[in-house]
C-alpha positions as CSV (number, residue, x, y, z in Angstrom):
1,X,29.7,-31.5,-17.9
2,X,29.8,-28.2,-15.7
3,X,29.3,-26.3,-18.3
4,X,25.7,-28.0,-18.3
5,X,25.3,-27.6,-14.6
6,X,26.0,-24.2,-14.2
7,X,22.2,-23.2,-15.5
8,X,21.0,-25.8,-13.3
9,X,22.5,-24.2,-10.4
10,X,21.7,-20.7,-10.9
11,X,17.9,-21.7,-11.3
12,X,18.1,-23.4,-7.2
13,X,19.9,-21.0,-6.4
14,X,17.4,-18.3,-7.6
15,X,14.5,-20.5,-6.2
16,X,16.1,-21.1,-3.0
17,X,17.0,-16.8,-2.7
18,X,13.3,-15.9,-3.9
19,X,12.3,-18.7,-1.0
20,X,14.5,-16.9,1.7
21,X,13.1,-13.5,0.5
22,X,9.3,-14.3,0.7
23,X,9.6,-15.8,4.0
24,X,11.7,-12.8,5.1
25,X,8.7,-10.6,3.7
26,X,5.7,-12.4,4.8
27,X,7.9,-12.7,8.7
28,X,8.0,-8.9,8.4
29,X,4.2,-7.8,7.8
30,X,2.9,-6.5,11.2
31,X,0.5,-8.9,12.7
32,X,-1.1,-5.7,14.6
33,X,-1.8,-2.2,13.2
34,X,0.6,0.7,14.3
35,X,-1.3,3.5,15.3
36,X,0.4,6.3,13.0
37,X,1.7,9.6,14.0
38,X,-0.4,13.2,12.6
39,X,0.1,13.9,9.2
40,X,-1.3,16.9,7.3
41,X,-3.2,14.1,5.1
42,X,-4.2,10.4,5.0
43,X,-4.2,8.4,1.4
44,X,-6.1,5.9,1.3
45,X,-5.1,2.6,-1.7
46,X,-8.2,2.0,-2.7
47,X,-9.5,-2.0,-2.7
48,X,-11.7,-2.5,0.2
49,X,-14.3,-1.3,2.1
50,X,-12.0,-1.7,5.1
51,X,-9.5,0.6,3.8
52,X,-11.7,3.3,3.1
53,X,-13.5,2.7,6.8
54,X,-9.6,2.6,8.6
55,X,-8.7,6.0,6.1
56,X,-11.8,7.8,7.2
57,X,-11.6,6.9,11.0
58,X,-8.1,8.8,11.4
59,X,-9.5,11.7,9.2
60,X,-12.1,11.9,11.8
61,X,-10.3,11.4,14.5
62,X,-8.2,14.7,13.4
63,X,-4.8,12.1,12.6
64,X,-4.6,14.2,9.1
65,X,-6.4,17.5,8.0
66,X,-7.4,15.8,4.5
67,X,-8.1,12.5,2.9
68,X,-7.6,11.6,-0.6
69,X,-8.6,7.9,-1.6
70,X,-6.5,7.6,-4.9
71,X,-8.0,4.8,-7.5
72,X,-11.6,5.4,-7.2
73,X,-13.4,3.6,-10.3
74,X,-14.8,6.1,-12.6
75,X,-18.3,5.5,-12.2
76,X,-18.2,5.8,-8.4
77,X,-20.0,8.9,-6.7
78,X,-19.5,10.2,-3.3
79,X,-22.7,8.9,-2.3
80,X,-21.6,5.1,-3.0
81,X,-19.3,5.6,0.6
82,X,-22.2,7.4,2.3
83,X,-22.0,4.4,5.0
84,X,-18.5,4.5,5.3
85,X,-19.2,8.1,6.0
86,X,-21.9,8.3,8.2
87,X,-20.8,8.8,11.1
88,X,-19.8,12.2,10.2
89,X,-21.1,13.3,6.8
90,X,-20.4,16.8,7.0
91,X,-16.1,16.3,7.7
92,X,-16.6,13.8,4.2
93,X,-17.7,16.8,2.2
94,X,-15.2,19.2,3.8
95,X,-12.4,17.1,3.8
96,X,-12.3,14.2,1.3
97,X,-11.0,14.1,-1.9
98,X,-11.6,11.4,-4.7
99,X,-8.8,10.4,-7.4
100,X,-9.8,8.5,-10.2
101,X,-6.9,8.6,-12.2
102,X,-4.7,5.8,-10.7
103,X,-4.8,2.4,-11.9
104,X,-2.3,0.4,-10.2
105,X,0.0,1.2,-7.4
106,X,2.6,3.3,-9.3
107,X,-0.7,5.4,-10.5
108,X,-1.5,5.6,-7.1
109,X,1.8,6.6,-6.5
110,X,1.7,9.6,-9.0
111,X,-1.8,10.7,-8.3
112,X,-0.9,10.6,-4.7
113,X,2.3,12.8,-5.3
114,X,0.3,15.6,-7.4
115,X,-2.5,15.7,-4.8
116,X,0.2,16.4,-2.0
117,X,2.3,19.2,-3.8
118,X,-1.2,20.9,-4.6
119,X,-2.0,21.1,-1.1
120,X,1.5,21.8,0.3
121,X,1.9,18.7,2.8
122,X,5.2,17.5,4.0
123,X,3.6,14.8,5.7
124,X,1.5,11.7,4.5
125,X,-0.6,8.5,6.7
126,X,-0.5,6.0,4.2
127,X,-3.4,3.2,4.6
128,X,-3.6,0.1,2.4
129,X,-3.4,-3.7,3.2
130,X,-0.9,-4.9,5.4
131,X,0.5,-7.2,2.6
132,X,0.7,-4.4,0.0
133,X,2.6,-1.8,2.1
134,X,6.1,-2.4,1.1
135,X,5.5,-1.9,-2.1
136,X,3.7,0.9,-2.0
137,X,5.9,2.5,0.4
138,X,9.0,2.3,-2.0
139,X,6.3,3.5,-5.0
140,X,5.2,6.7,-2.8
141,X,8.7,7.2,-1.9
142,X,9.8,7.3,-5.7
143,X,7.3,9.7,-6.3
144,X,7.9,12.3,-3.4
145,X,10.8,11.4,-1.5
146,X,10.8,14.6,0.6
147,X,7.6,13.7,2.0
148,X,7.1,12.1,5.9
149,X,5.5,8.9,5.1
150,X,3.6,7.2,8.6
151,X,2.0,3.6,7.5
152,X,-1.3,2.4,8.7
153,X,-1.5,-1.1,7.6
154,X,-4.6,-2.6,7.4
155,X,-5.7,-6.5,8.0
156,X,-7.7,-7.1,5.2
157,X,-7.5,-10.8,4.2
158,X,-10.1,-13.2,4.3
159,X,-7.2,-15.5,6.5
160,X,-4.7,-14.0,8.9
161,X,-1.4,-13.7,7.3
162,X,0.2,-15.2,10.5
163,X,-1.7,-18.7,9.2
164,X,-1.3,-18.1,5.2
165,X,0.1,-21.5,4.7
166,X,-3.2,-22.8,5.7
167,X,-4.8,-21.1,3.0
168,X,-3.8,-21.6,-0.9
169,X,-5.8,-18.0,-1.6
170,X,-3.8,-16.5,1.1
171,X,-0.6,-17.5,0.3
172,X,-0.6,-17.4,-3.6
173,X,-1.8,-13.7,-3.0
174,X,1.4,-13.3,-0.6
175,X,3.7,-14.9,-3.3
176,X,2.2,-12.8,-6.1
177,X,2.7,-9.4,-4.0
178,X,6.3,-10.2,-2.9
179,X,7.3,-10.8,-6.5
180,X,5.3,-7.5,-7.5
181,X,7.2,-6.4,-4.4
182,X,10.6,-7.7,-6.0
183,X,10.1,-5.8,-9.0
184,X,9.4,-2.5,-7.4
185,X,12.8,-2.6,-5.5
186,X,14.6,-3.4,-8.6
187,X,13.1,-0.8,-10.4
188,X,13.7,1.6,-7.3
189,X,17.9,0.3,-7.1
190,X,18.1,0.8,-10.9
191,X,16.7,4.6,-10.2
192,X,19.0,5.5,-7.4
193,X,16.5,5.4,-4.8
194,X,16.2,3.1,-1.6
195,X,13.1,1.6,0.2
């Protein structure tokens, strides 16, 4: 008879560990964003238009000397962000780089890393949503350890993630990063490194 159990046990258990965890991870995204330190550049995760605006803002306000915004579908041109750039068009063509190579967060992750050995940076701002830092913290990490990584999270949700239970959107997005969040530590463990 425990020999049928055991199964049966490992699964709650399991459920009741991923449970713990994702309430642990949604309990630890910052409800505010955390003005970052000065970096020599600012990457910006491509995915929405309030990324790109937050990414731009500290390039302009002198937080980083460039900006790359890594994921960039191929058929975008610079002149698809000209509102995002408006304000100061003339730092944009200096000082911004696109990367359209990256498809997914550990693409980012290597795009990211070449673009910052080119240029010779030891430091990095790192702006994507809120939800999807962790992950791509321990991804950028992987990729160029020896680099100063200063997060600038972003609230980009349609809800606010203090509320997500109120929202089925919000909180199957939150469930679905955490476990893409789970797989990245795993993979980071099994590698030797540590988020």
């Amino acid at each position: 008879m425990n020999l049928f159990l055991w199964p049966l046990r490992l699964v709650i258990a399991l459920v009741f560990l991923w449970v713990g965890g994702f309430l642990w991870f949604v309990a630890g995204l910052s409800p505010r964003p955390i003005e970052p330190a000065p970096a020599d550049g600012i990457v910006v995760l491509t995915g929405s238009v309030e990324r790109l605006k937050v990414g731009f803002e500290l390039l302009r306000t002198g937080k980083g000397e460039r900006l790359l915004f890594t994921g960039v579908a191929h058929g975008s041109h610079p002149r698809h962000f000209a509102a995002i750039f408006a304000d100061d068009p003339t730092k944009a063509e200096c000082c911004v780089d696109l990367g359209r190579e990256a498809l997914d967060t550990i693409g980012n992750a290597v795009e990211t890393a070449a673009w910052v050995a080119q240029r010779n940076m030891a430091s990095l701002i790192v702006v994507t949503s809120a939800y999807h830092m962790p992950r791509a913290l321990i991804e950028l990490r992987r990729a160029m350890p020896a680099i100063r990584l200063e997060p600038r999270a972003v609230m980009d949700t349609r809800e606010p993630l203090s509320t997500w239970w109120h929202n089925g959107a919000t909180a199957r997005l939150l469930a679905s990063e955490f476990t893409k969040y789970l797989a990245a530590l795993v993979r980071a463990r099994m590698q030797g490194w540590v988020s």
